[in-house]
FIVOGU-451849 format. One line per 8 residues: for each residue x, z, y of C-alpha. Coordinates in steps of 0.5 Angstrom, whole numbers, plus 2048, in hexadecimal, padded with zeros to 3 digits. Last residue first. Example, Ala and Ser with C-alpha at 12.3 -4.5 7.8 and 13.67 -1.06 7.14 Angstrom:
# FIVOGU-451849
81B:80E:7FE | 819:810:7F7
END
This chain:
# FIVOGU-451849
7D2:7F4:812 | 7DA:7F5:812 | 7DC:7F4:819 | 7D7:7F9:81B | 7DA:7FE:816 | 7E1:7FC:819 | 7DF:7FE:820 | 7DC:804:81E
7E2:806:81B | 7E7:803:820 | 7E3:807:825 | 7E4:80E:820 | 7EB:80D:820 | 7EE:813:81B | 7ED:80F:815 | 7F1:80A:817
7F6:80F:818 | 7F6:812:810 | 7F6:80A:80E | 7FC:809:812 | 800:80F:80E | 7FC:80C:807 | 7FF:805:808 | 805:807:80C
808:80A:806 | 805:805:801 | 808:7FF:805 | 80E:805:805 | 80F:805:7FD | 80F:7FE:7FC | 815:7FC:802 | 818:801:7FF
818:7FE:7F8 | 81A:7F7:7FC | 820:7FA:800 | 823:7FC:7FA | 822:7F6:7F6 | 826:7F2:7FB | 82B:7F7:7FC | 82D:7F6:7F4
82D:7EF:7F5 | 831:7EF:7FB | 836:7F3:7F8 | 836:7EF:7F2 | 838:7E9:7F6 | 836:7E2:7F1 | 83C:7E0:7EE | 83B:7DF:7E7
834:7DC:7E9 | 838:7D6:7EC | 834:7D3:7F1 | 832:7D7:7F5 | 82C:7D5:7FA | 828:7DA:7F6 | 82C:7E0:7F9 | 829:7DC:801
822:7DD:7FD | 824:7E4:7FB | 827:7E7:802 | 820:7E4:807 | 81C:7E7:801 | 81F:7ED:802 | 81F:7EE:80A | 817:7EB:80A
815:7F0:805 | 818:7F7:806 | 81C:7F8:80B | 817:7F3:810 | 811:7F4:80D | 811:7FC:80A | 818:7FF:80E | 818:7FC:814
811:7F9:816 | 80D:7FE:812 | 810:805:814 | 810:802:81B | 809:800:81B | 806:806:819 | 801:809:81E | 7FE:810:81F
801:80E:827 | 803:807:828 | 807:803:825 | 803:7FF:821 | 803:7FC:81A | 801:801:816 | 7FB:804:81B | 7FA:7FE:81E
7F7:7FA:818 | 7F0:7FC:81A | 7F0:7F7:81F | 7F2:7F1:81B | 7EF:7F3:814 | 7EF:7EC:811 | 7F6:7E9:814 | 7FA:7F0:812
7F7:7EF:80C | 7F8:7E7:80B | 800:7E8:80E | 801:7EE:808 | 7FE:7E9:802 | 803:7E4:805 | 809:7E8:805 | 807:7EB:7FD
806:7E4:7FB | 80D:7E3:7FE | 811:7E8:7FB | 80E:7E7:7F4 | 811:7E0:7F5 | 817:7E2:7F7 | 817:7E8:7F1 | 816:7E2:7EC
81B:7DE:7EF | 820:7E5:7EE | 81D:7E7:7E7 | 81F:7E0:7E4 | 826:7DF:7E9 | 828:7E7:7E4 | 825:7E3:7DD | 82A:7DE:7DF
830:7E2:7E2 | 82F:7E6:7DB | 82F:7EE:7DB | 835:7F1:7DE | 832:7F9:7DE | 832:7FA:7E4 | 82F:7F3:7E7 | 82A:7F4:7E1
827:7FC:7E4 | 826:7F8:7EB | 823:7F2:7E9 | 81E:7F7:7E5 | 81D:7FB:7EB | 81D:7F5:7EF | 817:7F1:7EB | 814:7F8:7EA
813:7F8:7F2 | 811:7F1:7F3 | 80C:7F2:7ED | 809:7F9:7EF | 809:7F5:7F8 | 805:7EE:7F4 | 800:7F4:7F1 | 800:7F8:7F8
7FE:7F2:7FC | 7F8:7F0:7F7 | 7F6:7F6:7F8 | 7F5:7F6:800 | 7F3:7EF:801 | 7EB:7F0:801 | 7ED:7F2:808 | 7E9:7F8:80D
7E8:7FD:807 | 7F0:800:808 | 7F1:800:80F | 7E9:803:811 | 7EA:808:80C | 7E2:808:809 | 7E5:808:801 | 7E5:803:7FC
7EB:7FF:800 | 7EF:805:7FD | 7EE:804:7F6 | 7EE:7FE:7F7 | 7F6:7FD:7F8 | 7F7:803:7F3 | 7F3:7FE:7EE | 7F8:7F9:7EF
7FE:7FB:7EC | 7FA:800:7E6 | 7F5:7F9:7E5 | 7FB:7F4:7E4 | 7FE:7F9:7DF | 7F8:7FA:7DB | 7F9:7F3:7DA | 800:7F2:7D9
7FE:7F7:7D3 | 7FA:7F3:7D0 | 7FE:7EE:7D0 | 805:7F1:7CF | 800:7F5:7C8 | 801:7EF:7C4 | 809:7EE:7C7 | 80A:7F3:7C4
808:7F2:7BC | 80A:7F9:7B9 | 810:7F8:7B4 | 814:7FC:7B8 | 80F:802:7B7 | 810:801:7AF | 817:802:7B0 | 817:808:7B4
813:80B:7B0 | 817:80A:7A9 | 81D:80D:7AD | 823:808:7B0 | 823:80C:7B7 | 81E:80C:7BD | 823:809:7C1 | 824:804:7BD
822:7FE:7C1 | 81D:7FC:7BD | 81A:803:7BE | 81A:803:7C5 | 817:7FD:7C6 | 811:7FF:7C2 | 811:807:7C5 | 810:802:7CC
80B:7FE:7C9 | 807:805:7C7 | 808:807:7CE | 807:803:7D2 | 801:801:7CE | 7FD:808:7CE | 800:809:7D6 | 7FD:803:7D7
7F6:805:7D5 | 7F7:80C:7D8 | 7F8:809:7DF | 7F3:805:7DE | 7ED:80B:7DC | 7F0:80F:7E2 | 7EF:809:7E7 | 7E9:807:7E5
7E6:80E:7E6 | 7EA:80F:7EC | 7E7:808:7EE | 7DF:80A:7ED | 7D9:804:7EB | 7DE:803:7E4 | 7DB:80B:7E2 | 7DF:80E:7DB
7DD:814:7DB | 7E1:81A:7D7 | 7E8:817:7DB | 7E6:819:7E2 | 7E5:820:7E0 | 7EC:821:7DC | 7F0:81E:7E4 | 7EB:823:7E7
7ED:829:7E2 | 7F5:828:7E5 | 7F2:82B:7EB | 7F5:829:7F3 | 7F3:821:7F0 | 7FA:81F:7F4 | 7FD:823:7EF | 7FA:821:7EA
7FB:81A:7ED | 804:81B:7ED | 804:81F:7E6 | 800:818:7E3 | 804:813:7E6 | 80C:817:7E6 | 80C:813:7DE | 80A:80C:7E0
810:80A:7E3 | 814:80C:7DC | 80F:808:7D9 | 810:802:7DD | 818:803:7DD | 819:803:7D6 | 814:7FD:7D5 | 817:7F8:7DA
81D:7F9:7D8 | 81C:7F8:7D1 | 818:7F2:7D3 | 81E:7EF:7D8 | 823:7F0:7D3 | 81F:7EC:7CF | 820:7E6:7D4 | 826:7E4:7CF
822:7E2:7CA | 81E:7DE:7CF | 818:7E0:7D3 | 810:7DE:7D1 | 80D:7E4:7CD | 812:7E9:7CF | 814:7E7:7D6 | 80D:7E7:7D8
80C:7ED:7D4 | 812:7F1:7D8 | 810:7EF:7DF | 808:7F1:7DE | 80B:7F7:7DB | 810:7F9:7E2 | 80A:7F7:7E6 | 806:7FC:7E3
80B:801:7E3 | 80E:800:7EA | 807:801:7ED | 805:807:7EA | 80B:809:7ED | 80A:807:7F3 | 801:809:7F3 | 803:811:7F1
80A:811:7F7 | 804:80F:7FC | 7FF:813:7F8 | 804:819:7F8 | 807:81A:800 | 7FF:81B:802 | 7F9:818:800 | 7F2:81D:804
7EF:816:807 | 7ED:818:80F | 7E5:819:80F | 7E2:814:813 | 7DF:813:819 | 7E4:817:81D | 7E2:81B:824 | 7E6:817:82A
7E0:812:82A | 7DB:817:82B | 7DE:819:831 | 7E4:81E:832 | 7E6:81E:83A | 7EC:81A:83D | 7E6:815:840 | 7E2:81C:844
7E8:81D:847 | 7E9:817:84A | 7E2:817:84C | 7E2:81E:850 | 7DB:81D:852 | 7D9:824:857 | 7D3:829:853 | 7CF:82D:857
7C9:829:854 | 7C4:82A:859 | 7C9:828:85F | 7CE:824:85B | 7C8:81F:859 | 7C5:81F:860 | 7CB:81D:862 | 7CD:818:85D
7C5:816:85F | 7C7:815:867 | 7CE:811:865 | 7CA:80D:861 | 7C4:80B:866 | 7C9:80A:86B | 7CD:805:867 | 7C7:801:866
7C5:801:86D | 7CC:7FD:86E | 7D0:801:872 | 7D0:800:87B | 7D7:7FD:87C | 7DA:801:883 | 7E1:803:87F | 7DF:80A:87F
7DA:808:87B | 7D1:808:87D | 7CD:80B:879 | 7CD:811:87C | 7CD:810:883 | 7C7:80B:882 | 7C4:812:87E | 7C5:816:884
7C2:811:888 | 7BC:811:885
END
């Protein structure tokens, strides 16, 4: 008995609590039939279930993101061009022979730029022989053909009645075509290609792309964003109207602002799965955002084009400042694609965000 007071009693003289002892005495009985000495901090630095990925990470690389921002820059630069034709003034045609030009010249990389990122041209072919409204790539097919049917009849329409097809029977005929009949049409279908590669990526398990139900209505305000400054960009050059270019800039400030509010709500609903494209951490791509996507390119141009709206003599209006404003805006478009599907891949990675955000759904 004395042996055993000894023992349990401290160098200090205190006598162990009874359940202390009990412990020690199973971790020594632990060690000595396991052989094995607990290494805690170790143990924490190794792989657990939670360092393996749940999903499998998305395979778009460099051609999605510029597919979705040239897919962008037509739809929105037709919408644009048929609302200035079915409701613009005479000298606001200039914006509707822009518009449409600069829609189908946007539009021509679209279809190399999926191929691509497909791997075989045949699955592009494969897509087109069913026609399913359950699959997004398949809508996404099927709309990218519809609007590249109307863009490019209401483009031919256009450049018939500007000459540029020559003064022959045929071209006469196509001048004669009612365009603004297909503008509405076609803005629909142009609608549906600016959004649906919103929804295309909020169909998918990626926990940053399907947490919010705001992700295509974000890409529809950034295409009109982005084609309102190319086309402000094209007409500054070329000295269209100060009239039609103050239009193109109040449009442009509220696009600016519709698509400033839709980011603010998607970054409110993700929440914690909104880290990888705003944080600064590791697989994280905030500084890519906060530089050049929401302050270069959204808050920065917003700010210039409102204080460019406080000119009163148009005549006057700084055309450099115009000219960086367009800039800043197109970039600003093509990194929130960049960032999306970057921050997408690292969202993917994290299995406890996963986990997390699959219980949050249910």
């Amino acid at each position: 008995m004395g042996d055993y007071i000894d023992h349990a009693t401290p160098s200090n003289g205190q006598p162990q609590p009874a359940r202390t002892i009990r412990k020690n005495l199973y971790e020594q009985l632990a060690l000595v039939t396991t052989g094995y000495q607990p290494e805690r901090e170790k143990e924490q630095q190794e792989i657990s279930y939670y360092d393996y990925p749940v999903l499998k990470a998305p395979v778009w690389s460099w051609e999605i993101v510029w597919y979705f921002f040239f897919g962008g820059l037509a739809a929105g630069c037709y919408v644009i061009a048929s609302i200035a034709s079915l409701f613009g003034s005479k000298e606001d045609q200039v914006v509707t022979r822009t518009g449409y030009y600069l829609s189908l010249l946007a539009l021509l990389p679209c279809p190399p730029l999926l191929i691509k990122d497909l791997g075989k041209p045949e699955r592009f072919l494969h897509m087109m022989r069913v026609f399913k409204v359950q699959s997004p790539m398949s809508m996404g097919v099927w709309g990218i053909l519809t609007f590249s049917f109307f863009s490019g009849i209401t483009t031919m329409i256009q450049a018939a009645r500007d000459g540029l097809l020559g003064k022959w029977w045929g071209a006469r005929w196509l001048a004669s075509w009612p365009q603004k009949l297909l503008a509405v049409p076609g803005s629909i279908a142009g609608v549906f290609l600016g959004g649906y590669t919103g929804v295309l990526l909020a169909a998918t398990s990626i926990p940053l792309w399907s947490r919010s139900k705001f992700m295509g209505a974000i890409f529809i305000a950034s295409a009109l964003s982005t084609s309102g400054a190319l086309i402000s960009l094209v007409l500054h050059l070329t000295q269209a109207p100060a009239r039609t270019l103050k239009k193109l800039e109040r449009l442009e400030v509220s696009n600016m602002l519709i698509e400033l509010t839709g980011i603010l709500i998607f970054l409110r609903q993700s929440r914690r799965v909104a880290r990888p494209l705003v944080g600064s951490g590791p697989e994280e791509h905030g500084r890519t955002f906060w530089r050049f996507m929401f302050g270069g390119g959204l808050v920065l141009p917003l700010a210039l084009q409102f204080l460019l709206l406080q000119t009163k003599n148009h005549k006057k209006s700084p055309g450099g400042v115009s000219l960086l404003i367009s800039g800043l805006i197109l970039m600003g478009g093509y990194f929130l694609r960049r960032t999306m599907i970057d921050a997408g891949h690292s969202s993917s990675k994290d299995a406890r965000t996963v986990l997390w955000n699959a219980r949050k759904k249910h």
